[in-house]
matplotlib code that plots the C-alpha trace (Angstrom):
import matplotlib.pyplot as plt

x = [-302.5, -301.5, -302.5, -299.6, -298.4, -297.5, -294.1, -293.5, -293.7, -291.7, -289.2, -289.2, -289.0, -286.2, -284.7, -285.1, -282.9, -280.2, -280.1, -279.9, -277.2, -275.3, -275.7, -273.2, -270.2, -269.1, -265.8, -265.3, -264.0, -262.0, -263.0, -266.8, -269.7, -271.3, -269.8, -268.8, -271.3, -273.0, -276.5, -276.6, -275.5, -279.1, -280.7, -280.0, -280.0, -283.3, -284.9, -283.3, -284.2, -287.8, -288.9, -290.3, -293.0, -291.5, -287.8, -289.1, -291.2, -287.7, -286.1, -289.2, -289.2, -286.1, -286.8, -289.7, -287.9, -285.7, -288.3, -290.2, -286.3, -284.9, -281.1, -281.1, -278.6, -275.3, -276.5, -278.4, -282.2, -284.6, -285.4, -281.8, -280.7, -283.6, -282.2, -278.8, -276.7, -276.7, -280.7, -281.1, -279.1, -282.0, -284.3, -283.2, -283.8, -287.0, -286.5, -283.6, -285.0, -288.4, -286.5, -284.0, -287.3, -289.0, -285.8, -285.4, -289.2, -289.2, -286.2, -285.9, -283.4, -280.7, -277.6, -277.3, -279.2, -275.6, -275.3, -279.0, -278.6, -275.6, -276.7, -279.8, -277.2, -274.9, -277.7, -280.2, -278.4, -275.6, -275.8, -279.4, -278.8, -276.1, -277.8, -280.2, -277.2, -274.4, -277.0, -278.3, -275.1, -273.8, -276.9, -276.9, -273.5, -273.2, -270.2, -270.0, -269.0, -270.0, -266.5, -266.3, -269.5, -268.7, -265.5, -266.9, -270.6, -269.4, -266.2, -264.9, -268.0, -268.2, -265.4, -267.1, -270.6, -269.4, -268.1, -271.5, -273.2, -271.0, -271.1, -275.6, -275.4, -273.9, -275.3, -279.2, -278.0, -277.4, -280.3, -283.0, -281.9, -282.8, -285.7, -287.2, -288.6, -292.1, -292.0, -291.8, -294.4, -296.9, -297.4, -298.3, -296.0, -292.1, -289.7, -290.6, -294.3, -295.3, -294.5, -293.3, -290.1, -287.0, -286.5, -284.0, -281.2, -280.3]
y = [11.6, 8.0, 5.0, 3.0, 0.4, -3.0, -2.8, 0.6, -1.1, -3.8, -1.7, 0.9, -2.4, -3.8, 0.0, 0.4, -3.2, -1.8, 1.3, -1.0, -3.4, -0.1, 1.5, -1.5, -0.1, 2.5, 4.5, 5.6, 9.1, 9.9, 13.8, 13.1, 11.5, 11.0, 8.0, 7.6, 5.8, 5.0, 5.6, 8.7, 6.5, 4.6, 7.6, 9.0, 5.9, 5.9, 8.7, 9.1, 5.4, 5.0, 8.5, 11.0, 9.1, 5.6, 7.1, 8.7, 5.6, 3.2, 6.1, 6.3, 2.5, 2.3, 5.4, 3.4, -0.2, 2.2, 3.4, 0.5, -1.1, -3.1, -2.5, -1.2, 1.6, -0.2, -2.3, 0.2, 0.8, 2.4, 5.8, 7.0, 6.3, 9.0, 11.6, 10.8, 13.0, 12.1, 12.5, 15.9, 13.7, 10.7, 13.2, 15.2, 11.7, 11.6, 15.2, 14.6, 11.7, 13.4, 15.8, 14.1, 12.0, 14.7, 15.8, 12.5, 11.6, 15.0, 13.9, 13.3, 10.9, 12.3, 13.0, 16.1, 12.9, 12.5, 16.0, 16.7, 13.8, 15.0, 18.1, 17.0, 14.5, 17.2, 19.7, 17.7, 14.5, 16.0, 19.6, 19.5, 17.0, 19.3, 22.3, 20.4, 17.0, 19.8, 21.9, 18.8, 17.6, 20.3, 21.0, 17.3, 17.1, 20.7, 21.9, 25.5, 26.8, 26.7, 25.9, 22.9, 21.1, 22.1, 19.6, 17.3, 17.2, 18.4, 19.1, 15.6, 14.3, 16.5, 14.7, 11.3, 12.9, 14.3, 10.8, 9.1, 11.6, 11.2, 6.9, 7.6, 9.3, 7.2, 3.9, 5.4, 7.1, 3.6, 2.3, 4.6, 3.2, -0.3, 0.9, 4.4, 5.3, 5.5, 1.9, 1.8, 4.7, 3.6, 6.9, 7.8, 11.2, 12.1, 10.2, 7.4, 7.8, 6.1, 2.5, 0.8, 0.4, 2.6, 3.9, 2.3, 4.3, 4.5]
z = [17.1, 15.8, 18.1, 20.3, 18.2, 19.2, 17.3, 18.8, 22.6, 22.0, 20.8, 23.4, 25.9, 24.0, 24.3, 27.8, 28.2, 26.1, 28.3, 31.0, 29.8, 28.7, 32.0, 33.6, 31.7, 33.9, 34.8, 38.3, 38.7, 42.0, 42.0, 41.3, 42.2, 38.2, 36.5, 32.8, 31.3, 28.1, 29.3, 27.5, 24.1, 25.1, 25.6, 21.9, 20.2, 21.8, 20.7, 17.3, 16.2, 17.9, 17.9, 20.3, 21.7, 22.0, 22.7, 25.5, 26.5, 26.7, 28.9, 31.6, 31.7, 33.0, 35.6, 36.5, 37.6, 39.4, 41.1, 42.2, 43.3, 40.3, 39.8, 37.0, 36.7, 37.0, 39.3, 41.9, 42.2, 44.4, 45.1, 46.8, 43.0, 42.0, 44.9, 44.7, 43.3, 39.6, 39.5, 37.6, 34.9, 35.3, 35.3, 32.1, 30.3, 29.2, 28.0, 25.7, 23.9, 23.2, 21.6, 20.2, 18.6, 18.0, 15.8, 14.1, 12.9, 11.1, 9.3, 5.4, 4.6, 2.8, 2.7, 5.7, 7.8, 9.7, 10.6, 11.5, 13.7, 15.0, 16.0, 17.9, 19.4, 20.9, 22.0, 23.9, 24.3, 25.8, 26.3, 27.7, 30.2, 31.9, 33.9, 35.8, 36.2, 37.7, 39.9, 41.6, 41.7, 43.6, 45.5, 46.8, 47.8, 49.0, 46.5, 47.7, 43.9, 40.3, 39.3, 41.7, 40.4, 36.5, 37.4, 38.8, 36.3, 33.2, 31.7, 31.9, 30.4, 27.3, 24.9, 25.9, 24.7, 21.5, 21.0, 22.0, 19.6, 16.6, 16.9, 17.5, 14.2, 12.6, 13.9, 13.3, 9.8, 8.3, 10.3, 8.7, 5.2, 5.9, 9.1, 9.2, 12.4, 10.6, 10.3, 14.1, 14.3, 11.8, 10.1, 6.9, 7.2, 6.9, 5.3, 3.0, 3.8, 0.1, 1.3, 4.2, 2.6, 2.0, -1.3, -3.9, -4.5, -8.5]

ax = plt.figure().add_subplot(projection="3d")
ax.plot(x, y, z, "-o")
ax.set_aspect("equal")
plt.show()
């Protein structure tokens, strides 16, 4: 297994304060308890620019300031944020952007990068986080009825993630030409493994 790299720290720190400064633009909803936010933007840019490892890094960062009080999701901290009733969301974090990562570092750049990314995006940047986000949602608020928590945890919050994982795709697709996540990973695999460099298109 490579070795933590400096590089790869600093970015998961500098990661873990976009997800926070993202996590501040929110949209009430009157019929739920879940905001609309751009966390889950953070939580894919995360993955899919620094990678499995250091993605998921960023992500448990942020869970851990929560933790230990800071307000750090929109302005709340402590552990009633990490019981409330958008934790199985917080929680499916960390899980998303490993995979997401995991997705990404295996990666050639080319020219299906977009949709690649795109998929990974949609199915464990957004779908993924669902099941566990709507059954604690309705187990911690007592909804008595699937229908009632899908509502209130997911349908309204599916355009706004196919938007969040079309705008990640792109942003990390033209990212990767100019800063391949082996840079960040120090690797001698995957894409562009011959130099530390991109290749020069002709």
């Amino acid at each position: 297994m490579n070795k933590w790299t400096t590089r790869g720290l600093i970015f998961s720190a500098l990661f873990a304060g976009v997800m926070i400064a993202l996590s501040f633009i929110k949209i009430y909803l009157p019929f739920s308890a879940v905001p609309i936010t751009l966390q889950t933007l953070a939580v894919m840019l995360a993955g899919a620019v620094l990678g499995a490892r250091y993605g998921t890094l960023a992500v448990l960062i942020v869970i851990g300031l929560a933790a230990a009080g800071f307000p750090v999701m929109g302005g709340s901290g402590g552990i009633a944020v990490l019981v409330g009733p958008t934790a199985g969301y917080i929680f499916s974090w960390p899980v998303a952007a490993f995979l997401i990562g995991l997705c990404s570092q295996r990666m050639q750049q080319n020219k299906y990068t977009f949709p690649k990314l795109l998929i990974a995006n949609t199915l464990f940047g957004a779908l993924l986080v669902y099941p566990g986000g709507v059954w604690w949602l309705a187990h911690s608020t007592g909804m008595d009825s699937l229908s009632k928590a899908l509502t209130a945890g997911m349908w309204p919050f599916i355009p706004g993630d196919l938007v969040k994982a079309v705008l990640c795709a792109g942003v990390v697709t033209a990212v990767r030409q100019v800063y391949p996540v082996e840079r960040i990973l120090n690797s001698d695999s995957g894409a562009w493994a011959e130099s530390d460099h991109p290749p020069v298109s002709r």
